[in-house]
C-alpha positions in Angstrom: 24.7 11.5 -9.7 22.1 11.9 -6.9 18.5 12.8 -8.2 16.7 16.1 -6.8 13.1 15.5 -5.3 10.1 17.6 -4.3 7.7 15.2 -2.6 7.6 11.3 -2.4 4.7 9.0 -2.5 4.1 5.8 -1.2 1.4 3.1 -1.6 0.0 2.0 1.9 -0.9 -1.7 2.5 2.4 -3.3 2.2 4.5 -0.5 1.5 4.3 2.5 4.4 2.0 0.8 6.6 2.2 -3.3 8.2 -1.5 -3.4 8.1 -1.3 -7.1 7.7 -1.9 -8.3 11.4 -5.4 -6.9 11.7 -6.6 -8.8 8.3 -5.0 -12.0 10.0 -7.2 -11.2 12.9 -10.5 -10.6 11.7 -10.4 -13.5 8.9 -9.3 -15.9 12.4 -12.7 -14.1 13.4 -15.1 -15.0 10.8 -13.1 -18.7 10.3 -13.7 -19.3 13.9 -17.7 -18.1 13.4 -18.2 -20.3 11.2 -16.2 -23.0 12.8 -13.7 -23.2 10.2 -10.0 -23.5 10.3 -8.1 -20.3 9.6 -6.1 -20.3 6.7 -2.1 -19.6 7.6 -1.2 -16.4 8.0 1.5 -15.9 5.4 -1.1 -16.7 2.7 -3.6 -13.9 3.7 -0.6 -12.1 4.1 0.0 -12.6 0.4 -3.5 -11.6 -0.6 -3.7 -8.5 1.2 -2.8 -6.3 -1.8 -5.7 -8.2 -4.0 -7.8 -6.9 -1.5 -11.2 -8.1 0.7 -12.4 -10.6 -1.9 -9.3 -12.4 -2.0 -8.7 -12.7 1.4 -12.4 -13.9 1.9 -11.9 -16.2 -1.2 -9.1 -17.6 0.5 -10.4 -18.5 3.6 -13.3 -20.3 1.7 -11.1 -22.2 -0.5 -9.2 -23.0 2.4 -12.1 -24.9 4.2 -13.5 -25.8 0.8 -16.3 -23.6 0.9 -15.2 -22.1 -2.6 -18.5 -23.4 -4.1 -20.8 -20.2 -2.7 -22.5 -18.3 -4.4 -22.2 -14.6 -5.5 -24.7 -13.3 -3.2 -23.2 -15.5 -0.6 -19.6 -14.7 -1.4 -20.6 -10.6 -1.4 -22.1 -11.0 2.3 -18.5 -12.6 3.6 -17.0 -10.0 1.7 -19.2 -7.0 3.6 -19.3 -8.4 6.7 -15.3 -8.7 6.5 -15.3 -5.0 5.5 -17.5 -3.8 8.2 -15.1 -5.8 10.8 -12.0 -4.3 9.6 -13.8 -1.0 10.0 -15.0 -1.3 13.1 -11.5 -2.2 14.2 -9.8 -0.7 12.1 -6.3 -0.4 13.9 -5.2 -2.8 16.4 -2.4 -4.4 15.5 -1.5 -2.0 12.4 1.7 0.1 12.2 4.7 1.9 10.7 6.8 -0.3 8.8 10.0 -0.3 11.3 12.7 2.5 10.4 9.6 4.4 7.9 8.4 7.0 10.7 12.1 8.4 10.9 11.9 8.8 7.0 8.4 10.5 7.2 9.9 12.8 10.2 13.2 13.5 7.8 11.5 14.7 5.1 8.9 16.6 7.0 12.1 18.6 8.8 13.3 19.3 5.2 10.0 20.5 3.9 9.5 17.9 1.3 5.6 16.9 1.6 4.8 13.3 1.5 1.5 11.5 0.8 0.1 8.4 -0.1 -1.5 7.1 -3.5 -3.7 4.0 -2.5 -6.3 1.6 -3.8 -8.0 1.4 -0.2 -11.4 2.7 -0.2 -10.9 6.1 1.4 -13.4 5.7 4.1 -11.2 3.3 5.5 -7.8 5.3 4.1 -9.0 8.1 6.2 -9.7 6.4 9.3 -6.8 4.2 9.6 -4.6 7.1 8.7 -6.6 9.1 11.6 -6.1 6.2 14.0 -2.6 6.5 13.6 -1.7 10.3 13.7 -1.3 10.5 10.5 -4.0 12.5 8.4 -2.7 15.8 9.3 1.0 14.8 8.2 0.4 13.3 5.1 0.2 16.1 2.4 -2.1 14.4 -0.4 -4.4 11.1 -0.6 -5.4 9.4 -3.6 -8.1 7.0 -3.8 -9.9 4.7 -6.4 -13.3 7.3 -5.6 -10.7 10.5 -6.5 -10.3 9.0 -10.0 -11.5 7.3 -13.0 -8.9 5.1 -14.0 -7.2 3.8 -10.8 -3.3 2.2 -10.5 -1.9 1.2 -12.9 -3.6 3.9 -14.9 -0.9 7.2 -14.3 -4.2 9.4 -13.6 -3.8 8.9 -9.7 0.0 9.7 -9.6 -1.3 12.9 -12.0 -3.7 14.2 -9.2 -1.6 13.1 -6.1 1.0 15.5 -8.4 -2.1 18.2 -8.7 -2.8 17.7 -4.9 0.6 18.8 -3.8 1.2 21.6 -6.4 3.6 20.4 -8.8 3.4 20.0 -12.5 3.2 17.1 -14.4 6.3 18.2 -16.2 8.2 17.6 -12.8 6.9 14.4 -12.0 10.2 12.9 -12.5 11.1 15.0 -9.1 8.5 12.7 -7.3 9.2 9.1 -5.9 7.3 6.5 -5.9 7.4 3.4 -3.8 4.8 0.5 -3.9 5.0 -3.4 -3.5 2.9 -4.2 -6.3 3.5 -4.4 -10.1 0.5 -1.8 -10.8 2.4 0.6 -8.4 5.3 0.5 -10.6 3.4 0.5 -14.1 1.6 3.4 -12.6 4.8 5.5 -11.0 6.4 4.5 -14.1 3.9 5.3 -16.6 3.2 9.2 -14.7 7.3 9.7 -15.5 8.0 9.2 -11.7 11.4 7.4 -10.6 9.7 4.3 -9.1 11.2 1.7 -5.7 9.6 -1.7 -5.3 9.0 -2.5 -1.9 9.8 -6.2 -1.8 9.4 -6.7 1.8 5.4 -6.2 0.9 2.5 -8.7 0.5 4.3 -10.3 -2.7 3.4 -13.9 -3.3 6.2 -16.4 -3.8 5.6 -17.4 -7.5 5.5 -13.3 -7.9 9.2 -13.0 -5.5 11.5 -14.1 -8.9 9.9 -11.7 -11.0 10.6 -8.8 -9.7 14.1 -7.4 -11.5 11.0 -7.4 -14.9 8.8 -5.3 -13.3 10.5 -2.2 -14.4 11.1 -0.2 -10.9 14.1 1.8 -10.5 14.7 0.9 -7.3 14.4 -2.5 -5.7 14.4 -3.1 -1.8 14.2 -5.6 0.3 13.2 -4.3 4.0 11.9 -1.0 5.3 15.5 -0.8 6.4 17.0 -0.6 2.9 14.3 1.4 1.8 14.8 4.0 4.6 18.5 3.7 4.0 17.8 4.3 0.3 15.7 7.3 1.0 18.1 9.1 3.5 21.5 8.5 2.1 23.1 10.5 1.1 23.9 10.8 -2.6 21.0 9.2 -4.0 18.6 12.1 -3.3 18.4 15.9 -3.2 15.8 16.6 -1.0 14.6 20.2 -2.5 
């Protein structure tokens, strides 16, 4: 029995957009400053989710530099930020096969939007950098909120953004590629998808049937497939 939908939201990093290329870059940047070795790409591929520390953690660890100290560590971390900012999208992009599901639903009328832990100064402009601010129909970002993912209070005011109440959330997907996305979606009464073809670590890959999402897929393919078939959803 197909479920009917008003609106789906997506997590960004990972999930709607490939931002992964432009972390790879700038941490190549500040290793190569430094005259350090970069660490592999797949691993700060893996930390994206985690977030600016991580990454910068990693590429200290990974030239032994992991004994800095907080003040130290908090410098990488700001100098990293105001690099990605500066260049914010050049290698970024649609996950392949997601800009014909963001078109789809936009020709049925079903608003879209995006519920992120990405500082929304940078949300904004890499969403603005790619066309996108003026489709996407509600942001949500740590600064909107108290309690951030996996707390259901930003799925509640993405829900409050786009005019539908709480009592319908189960009409709105979610799709994320980390287990606070799905605690979050799940938690807010939403019909959660697990992007697995985000920035999951390995030890994280064989865990994923527990994290509770309702939906599991494996490439933007199968989750445009999955969104678009026909059957599944009722788009209303």
């Amino acid at each position: 029995m197909s479920k009917f939908i008003k609106a789906v939201l997506f997590d960004l990093d990972g999930t709607l957009i490939d931002t992964a290329a432009d972390f790879v870059r700038i941490i190549g940047k500040m290793s190569q400053q430094n005259n350090w070795q970069a660490p592999p790409e797949a691993q700060i591929r893996e930390q994206v989710s985690a977030g600016a520390s991580a990454m910068v953690k990693l590429m200290l660890r990974h030239n032994n530099q992991d004994q800095v100290t907080e003040e130290e560590l908090l410098a990488f971390r700001q100098q990293f930020l105001d690099d990605y900012e500066a260049d914010i999208c050049v290698d970024s992009q649609v996950f392949d096969g997601l800009e014909s599901v963001l078109t789809t639903l936009e020709q049925k009328g079903v608003p879209w939007g995006i519920v992120t832990n990405k500082p929304r100064y940078l949300a904004e402009q890499l969403l603005q950098k790619m066309d996108l601010d003026q489709r996407c129909a509600a942001l949500v970002c740590p600064e909107d909120v108290a309690r951030s993912k996996p707390d259901p209070e930003p799925m509640y005011m993405a829900l409050e953004k786009l005019a539908i109440p709480r009592g319908a959330a189960g009409c709105v997907l979610y799709v994320g590629d980390h287990i606070r996305d799905i605690d979050s979606g799940n938690a807010a009464g939403m019909p959660t998808i697990l992007a697995g073809y985000g920035y999951i670590p390995p030890e994280n890959q064989k865990t994923l049937k527990k994290w509770g999402a309702d939906y599991i897929v494996n490439t933007p393919e199968q989750l445009s497939k999955l969104l678009l078939a026909s059957g599944t959803f009722e788009y209303i």
